[in-house]
Structures are given as structure tokens and as C-alpha cells.
C-alpha atoms as one frame of an Amber mdcrd trajectory, in Angstrom:
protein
  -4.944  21.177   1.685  -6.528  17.587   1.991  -6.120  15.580  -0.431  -8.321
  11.250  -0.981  -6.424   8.307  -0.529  -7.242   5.631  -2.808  -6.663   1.701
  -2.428  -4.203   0.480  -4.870  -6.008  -2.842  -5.202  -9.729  -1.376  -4.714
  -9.262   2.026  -6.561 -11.645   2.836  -3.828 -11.225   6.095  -1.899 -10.018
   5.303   1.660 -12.073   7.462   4.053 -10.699   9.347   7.135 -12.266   7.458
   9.995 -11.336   3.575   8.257  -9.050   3.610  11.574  -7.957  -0.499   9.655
  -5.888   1.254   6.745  -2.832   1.186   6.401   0.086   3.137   4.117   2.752
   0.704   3.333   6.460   2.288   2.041   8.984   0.187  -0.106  12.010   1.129
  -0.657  14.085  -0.959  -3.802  17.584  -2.299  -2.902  20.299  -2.316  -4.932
  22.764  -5.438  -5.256  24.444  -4.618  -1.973  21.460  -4.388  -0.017  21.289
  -0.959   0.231  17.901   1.386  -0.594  17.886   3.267  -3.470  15.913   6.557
  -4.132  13.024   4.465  -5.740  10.178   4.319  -3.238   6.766   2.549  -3.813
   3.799   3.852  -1.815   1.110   1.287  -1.293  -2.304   2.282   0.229  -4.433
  -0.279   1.760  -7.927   0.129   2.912  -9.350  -1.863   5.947 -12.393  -3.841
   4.143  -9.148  -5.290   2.087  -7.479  -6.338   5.241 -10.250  -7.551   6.972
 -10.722 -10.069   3.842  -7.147 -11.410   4.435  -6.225 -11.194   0.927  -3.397
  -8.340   1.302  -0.376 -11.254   1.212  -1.641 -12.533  -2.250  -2.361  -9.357
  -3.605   1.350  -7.834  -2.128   2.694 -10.723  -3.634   1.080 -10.515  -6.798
   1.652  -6.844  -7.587   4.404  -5.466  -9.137   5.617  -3.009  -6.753
């Protein structure tokens, strides 16, 4: 079963040969440091790399 990546800041599907993007875990600390179970996935196609605008958009989202 396959299944279409999409870019979280594009809403674009992420093909299988854009070799460029990348799939970016985060996991949420707690106040000791420490990851919790909450996980945010963050998919990132290359054509939004290549622009350099992933810092400001990272930055800006509420992940």
C-alpha cells in the first residue's frame, strides 16, 4: 500500500523521485526536558527548500 505525501506548507503532493524532500519528526518536551508521546510530523518538499524559506516558515508554524 502506497500512500502521497503532501507538503505541509505547499499542500502540494511530494512526488517519489523529489530526491530534496525531506520528513522532519518533533517530538514535545515536557518541563524536565524529556519527550513526551506527542510527535509532530512535518513534510517538506524540495522546491520549498531550494527557496530557502523553510527557517521562517518552521518558525512560523505552530508545530
Amino acid at each position: 500500500m502506497s500512500f502521497i505525501r503532501k507538503c505541509d506548507f505547499t499542500n502540494y503532493p511530494i512526488l517519489p523521485n523529489d530526491c530534496s524532500s525531506v520528513q522532519i519528526c518533533l517530538a514535545q518536551l515536557d518541563g524536565e526536558g524529556k519527550a513526551t508521546e506527542n510527535i509532530s510530523i512535518i513534510d517538506i518538499c524540495g522546491s520549498v527548500r531550494k527557496s530557502g524559506k523553510v527557517d521562517r516558515l518552521l518558525y512560523e508554524s505552530e508545530c
